[in-house]
C-alpha positions in Angstrom: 132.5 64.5 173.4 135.5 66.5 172.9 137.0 68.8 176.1 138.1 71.4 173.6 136.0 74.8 174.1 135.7 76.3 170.4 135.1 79.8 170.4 133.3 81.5 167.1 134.4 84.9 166.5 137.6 86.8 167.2 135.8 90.1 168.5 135.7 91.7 171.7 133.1 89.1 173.7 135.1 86.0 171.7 138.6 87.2 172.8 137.8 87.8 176.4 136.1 84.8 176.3 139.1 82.8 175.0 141.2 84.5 177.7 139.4 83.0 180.9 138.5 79.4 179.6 142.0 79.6 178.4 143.4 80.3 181.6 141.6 78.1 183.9 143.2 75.3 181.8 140.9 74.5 178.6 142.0 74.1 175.1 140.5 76.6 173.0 140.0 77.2 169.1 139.2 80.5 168.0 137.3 80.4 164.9 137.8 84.0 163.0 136.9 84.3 159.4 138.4 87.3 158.8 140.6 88.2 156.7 139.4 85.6 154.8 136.3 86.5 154.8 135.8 90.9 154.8 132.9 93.0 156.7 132.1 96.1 156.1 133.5 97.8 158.8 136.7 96.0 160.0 139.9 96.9 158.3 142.4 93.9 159.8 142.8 90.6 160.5 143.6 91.6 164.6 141.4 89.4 167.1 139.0 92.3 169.0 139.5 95.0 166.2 137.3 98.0 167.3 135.2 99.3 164.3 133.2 102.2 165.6 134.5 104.4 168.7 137.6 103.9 170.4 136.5 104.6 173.5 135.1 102.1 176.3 133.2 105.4 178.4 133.1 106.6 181.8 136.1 105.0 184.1 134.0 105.8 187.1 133.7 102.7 189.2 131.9 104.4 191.8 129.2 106.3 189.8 129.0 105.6 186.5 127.3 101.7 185.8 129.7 100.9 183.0 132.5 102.2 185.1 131.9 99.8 188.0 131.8 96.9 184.6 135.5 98.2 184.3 136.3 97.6 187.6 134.6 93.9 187.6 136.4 92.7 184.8 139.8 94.3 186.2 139.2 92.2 189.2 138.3 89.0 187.2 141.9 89.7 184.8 140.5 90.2 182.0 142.2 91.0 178.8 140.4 93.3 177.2 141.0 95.7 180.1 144.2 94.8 180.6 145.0 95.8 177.3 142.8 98.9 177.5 144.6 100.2 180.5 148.3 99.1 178.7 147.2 101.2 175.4 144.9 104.1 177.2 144.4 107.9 175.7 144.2 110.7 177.6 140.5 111.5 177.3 139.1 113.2 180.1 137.0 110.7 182.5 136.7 108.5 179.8 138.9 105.3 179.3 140.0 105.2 175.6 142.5 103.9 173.6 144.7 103.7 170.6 142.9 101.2 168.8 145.5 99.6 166.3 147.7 99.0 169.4 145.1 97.4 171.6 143.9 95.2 169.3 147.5 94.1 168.0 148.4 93.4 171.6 145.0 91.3 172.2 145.8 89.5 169.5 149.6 89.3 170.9 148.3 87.5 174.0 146.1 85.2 173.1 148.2 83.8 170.3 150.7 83.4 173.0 148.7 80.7 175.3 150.3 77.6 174.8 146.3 76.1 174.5 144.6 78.8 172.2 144.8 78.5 168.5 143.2 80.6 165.9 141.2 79.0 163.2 141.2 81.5 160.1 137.7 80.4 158.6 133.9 80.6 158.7 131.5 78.5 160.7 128.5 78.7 158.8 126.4 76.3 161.0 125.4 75.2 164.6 127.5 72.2 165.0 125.4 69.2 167.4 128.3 68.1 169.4 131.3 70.0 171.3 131.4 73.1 173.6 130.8 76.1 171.6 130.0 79.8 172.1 129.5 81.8 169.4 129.6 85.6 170.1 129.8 86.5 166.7 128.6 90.0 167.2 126.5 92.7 165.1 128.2 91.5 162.1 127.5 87.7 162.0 127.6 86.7 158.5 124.5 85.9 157.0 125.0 81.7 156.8 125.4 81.4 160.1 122.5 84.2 161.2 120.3 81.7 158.8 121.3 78.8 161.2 120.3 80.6 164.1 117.4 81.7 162.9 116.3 78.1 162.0 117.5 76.9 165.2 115.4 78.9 167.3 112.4 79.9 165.1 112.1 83.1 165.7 112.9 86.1 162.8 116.1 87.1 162.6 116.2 90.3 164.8 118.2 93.2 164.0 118.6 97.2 164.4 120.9 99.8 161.6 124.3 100.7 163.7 126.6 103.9 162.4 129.9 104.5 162.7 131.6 108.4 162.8 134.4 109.2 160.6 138.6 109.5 161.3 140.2 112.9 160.5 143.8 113.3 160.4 145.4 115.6 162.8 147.4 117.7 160.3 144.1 119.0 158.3 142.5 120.4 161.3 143.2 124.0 161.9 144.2 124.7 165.2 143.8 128.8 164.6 140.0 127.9 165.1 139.9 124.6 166.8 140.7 124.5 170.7 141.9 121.3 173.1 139.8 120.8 176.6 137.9 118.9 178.2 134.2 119.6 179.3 134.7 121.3 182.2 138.3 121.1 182.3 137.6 117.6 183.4 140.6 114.8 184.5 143.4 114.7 186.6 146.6 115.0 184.1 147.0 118.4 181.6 146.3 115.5 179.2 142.9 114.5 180.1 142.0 118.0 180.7 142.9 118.7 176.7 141.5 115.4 175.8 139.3 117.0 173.0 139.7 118.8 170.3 136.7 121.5 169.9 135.5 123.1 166.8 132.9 125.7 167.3 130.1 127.0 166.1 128.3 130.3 165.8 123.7 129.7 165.1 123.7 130.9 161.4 127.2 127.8 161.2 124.7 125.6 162.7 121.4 126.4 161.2 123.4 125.7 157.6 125.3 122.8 158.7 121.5 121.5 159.4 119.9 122.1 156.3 123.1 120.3 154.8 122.3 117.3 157.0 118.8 117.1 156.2 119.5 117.7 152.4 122.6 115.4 152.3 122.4 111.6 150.1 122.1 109.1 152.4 122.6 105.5 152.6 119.3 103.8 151.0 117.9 100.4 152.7 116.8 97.5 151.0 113.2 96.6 150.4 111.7 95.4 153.1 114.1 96.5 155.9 113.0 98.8 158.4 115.5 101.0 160.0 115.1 100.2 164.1 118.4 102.3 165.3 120.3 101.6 169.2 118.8 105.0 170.2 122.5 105.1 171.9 124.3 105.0 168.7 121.9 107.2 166.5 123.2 108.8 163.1 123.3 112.5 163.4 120.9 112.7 160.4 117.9 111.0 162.5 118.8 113.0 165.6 118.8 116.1 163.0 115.1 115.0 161.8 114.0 114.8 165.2 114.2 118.5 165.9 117.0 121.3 164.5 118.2 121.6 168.4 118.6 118.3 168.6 121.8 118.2 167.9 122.5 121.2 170.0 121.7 119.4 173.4 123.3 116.1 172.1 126.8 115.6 170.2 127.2 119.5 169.5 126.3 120.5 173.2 128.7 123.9 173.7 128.2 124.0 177.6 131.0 123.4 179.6 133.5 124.6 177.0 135.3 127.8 176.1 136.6 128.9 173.2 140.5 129.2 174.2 141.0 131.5 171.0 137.7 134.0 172.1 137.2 133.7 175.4 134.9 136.3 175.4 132.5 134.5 173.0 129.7 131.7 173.9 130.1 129.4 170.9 126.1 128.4 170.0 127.4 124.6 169.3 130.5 122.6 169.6 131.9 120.1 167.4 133.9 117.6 169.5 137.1 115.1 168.1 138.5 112.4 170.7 142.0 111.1 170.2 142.1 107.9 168.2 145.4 107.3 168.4 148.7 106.9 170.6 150.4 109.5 168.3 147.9 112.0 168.0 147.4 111.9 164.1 143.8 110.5 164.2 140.9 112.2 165.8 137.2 110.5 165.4 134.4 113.1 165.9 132.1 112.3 168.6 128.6 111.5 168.3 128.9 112.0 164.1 127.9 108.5 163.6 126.1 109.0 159.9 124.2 106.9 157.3 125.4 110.1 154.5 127.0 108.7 151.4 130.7 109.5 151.1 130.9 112.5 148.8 128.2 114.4 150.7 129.8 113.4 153.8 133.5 114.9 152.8 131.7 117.9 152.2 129.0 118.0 155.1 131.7 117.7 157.7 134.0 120.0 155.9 131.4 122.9 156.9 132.4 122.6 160.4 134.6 125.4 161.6 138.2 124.4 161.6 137.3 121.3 159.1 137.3 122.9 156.2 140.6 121.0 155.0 139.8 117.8 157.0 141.5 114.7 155.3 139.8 111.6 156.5 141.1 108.4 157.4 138.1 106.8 157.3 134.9 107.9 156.3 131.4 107.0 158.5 129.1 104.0 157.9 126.2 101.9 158.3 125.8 98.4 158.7 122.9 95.8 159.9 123.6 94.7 163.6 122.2 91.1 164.2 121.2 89.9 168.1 118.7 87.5 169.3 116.0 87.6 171.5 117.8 86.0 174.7 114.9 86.6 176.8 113.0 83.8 174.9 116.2 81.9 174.2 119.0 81.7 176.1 119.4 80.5 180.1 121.4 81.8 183.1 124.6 80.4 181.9 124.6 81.7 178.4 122.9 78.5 176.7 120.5 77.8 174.1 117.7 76.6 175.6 117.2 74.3 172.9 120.7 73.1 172.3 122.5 72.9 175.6 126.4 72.7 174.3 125.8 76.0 172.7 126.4 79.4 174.2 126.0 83.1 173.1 127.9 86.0 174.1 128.9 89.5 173.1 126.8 91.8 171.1 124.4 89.2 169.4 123.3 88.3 172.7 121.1 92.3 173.2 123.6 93.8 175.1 125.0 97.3 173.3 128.5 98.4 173.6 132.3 97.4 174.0 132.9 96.7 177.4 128.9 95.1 178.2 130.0 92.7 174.9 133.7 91.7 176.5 131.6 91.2 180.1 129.7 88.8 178.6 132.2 87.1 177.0 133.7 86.9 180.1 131.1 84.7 181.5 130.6 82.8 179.1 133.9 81.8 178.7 134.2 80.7 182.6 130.9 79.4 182.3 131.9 76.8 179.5 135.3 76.2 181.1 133.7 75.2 184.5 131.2 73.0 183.0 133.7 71.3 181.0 136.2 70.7 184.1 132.7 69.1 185.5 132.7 72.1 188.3 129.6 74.3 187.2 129.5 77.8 188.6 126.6 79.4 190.0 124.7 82.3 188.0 126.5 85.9 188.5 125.6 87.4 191.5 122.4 89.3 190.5 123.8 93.0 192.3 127.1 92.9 190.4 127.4 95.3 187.0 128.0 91.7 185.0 124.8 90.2 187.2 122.2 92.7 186.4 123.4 92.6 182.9 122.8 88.8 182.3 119.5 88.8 184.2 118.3 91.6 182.2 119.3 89.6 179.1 118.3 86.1 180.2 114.6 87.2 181.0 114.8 90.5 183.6 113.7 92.6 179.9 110.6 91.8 178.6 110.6 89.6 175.2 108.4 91.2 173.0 109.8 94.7 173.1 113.3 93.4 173.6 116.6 95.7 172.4 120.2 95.9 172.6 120.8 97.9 176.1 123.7 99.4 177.8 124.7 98.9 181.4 122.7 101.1 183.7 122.3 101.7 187.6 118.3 100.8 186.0 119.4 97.5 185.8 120.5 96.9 189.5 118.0 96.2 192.4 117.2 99.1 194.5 119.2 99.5 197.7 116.8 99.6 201.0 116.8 102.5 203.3 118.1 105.2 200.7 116.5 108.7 199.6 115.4 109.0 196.1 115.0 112.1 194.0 118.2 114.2 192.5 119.7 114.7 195.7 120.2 111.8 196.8 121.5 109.9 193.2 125.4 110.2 194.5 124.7 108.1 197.3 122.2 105.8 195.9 125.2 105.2 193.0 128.0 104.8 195.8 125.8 102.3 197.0 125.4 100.0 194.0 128.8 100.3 193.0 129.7 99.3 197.1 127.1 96.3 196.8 128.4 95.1 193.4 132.0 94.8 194.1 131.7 92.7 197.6 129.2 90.5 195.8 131.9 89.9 192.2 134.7 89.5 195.1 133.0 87.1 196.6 131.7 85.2 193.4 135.4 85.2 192.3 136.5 84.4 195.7 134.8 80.7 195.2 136.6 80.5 191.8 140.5 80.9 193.2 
């Protein structure tokens, strides 16, 4: 049996992945088939190209759940936030970054590792022999979602993802449009003008609404149903769930005011984040969308300070494939059913950038240990990266299984605390204070 850990897909989970087995000494393939073979939504050839937000959320390691994920991987020097924090946007509390640039210097490192290749080229099967983990994401090609499915025996699961659309910088009219932060919130100037606010007065909002509703949208196949990551909803279904909806969501005003009008409460807000290092590209946040691209272009052109928006890329929606890992997969990433086989990243039910490169992250030291014939133990079960893979591995409960984000939810509770509103700070601090001694330590046995 070959000592060679061959990695399939060049995303996110799969580059991170790479990364550690790489650098605790294994050979690795990367096995990418783009650009040979296209998706919908990616536009390069770069290993960990971001397709939908450019943001990885809240860099709170002390109260935020996905925060304290940042801090884990940081510890465990990982790429993905290495190269976050080397190509970072000011954006308030948030950690995001200029996505071109991060990707093209993930790509930059790995390619650099004297023991990492890149394999431009499809797997369209589960191979029997080998080390392999596939974390092929919400995209995974439909040959090799068959093979899975006819591994395990199970239907194929899988949920309707949206992405928001790119404006460019120099259509947006800054006479109406203002930059801050809610609630003036970061530590530079920068971060405290992170976003770019268009608003909104009720009669705007009640017609931008009725456009929404009325607008063409994408139409599904026969036979597929339409199960969206409540987290990454398209404005249209948030819109048919109630006109203020969208109000108390994506288009929330509080916290803001109008820099132009002081004076005046806008009724909703219309928020752009920075997609870029230059400033030219701004996405618009929350305005993931299932509309067709000509009612689009003139949906979002309704929005105050829009009305000349250029886009770089228009919104979309594509099927997002993962598996039912409580049924399927053990504590160390496996298939249950074929041992030499691990799953990480997004096709495993986790949702979002950084839970996708955490699991990568584990999988890849996972592998690399078994193949240097020095297994590691499971994550510690209080750690960010812990809770996730328990929750994953057979903490959520299989027959109402979905992709989930990291959440304090996850975590076991901490003895001796108060509950209730008040007492949520502490109860956070707490976790976040638990979780790092116990990833310390688990790394601690690694060095």
């Amino acid at each position: 049996m070959t000592q060679e850990l061959h990695i399939v897909g060049g995303g996110l989970a799969g580059s991170e992945a790479a990364w550690q087995a790489a650098r605790m000494g294994i050979d690795v393939v990367i096995h990418e088939m783009r650009p040979k073979v296209e998706t919908f939504a990616h536009q390069t050839g770069d290993l960990a190209e971001m397709v939908c937000s450019n943001s990885f959320r809240s860099d709170d390691d002390e109260q935020n759940a996905v925060g304290l994920l940042h801090w884990e991987m940081r510890a465990a020097d990982g790429l993905i936030m290495r190269m976050a924090d080397a190509h970072r946007l000011p954006a308030g509390g948030a950690l995001a970054v200029d996505r071109d640039a991060f990707s093209r210097g993930v790509t930059a490192e790995l390619t650099a590792l004297p023991n990492l290749r890149v394999d431009y080229g499809e797997v369209t099967d589960l191979p029997k022999d080998g080390h392999w983990i596939f974390a092929t994401g919400p995209l995974t090609s439909p040959s090799l979602g068959q093979a899975i499915q006819t591994e395990t025996g199970a239907e194929r699961l899988a949920f309707f993802d949206a992405i928001a659309p790119i404006v460019h910088a120099d259509s947006i009219d800054m006479d109406v449009v203002w930059a801050q932060s809610r609630y003036d919130k970061g530590d530079t100037e920068a971060e405290r003008k992170a976003y770019l606010n268009c608003p909104m007065t009720r009669d705007q909002y009640e017609a931008f609404i009725d456009a929404l509703l009325a607008a063409d949208k994408t139409e599904f196949h026969e036979g597929e149903t339409a199960n969206y990551f409540d987290g990454c909803l398209p404005i249209e279904v948030m819109a048919e769930r109630g006109r203020e909806t969208l109000r108390f969501g994506p288009m929330k005003p509080i916290g803001l005011t109008n820099a132009h009008k002081p004076g005046e409460k806008a009724y909703a807000v219309v928020q752009l984040r920075r997609d870029n290092a230059l400033g030219t590209l701004f996405n618009i946040v929350g305005f993931q969308t299932k509309m067709k691209y000509g009612a689009q272009a003139q949906v979002f052109r309704m929005i105050p300070g829009l009305e000349n928006a250029s886009f770089a890329r228009l919104g979309g929606i594509h099927r997002n494939t993962f598996m039912n890992s409580p049924t399927l997969l053990d504590q160390q990433m496996r298939l249950k059913s074929r041992p030499n086989l691990r799953f990480a990243g997004q096709v495993t039910g986790v949702e979002g950038y950084v839970e996708s490169a955490a699991m990568g992250l584990l999988a890849g030291r996972f592998a690399a240990a078994e193949i240097l014939g020095r297994p590691l133990p499971p994550a510690p079960k209080n750690s960010a990266m812990g809770a996730m893979i328990h929750h994953i591995t057979g903490g959520a409960e299989a027959k109402s299984f979905q992709p989930m984000n990291v959440n304090f939810g996850l975590f076991h509770p901490v003895d001796g605390l108060k509950g209730g509103r008040r007492g949520r700070k502490d109860r956070y601090k707490a976790y976040t204070d638990r979780a790092k001694a116990e990833w310390q330590g688990w790394l601690d046995t690694q060095a």
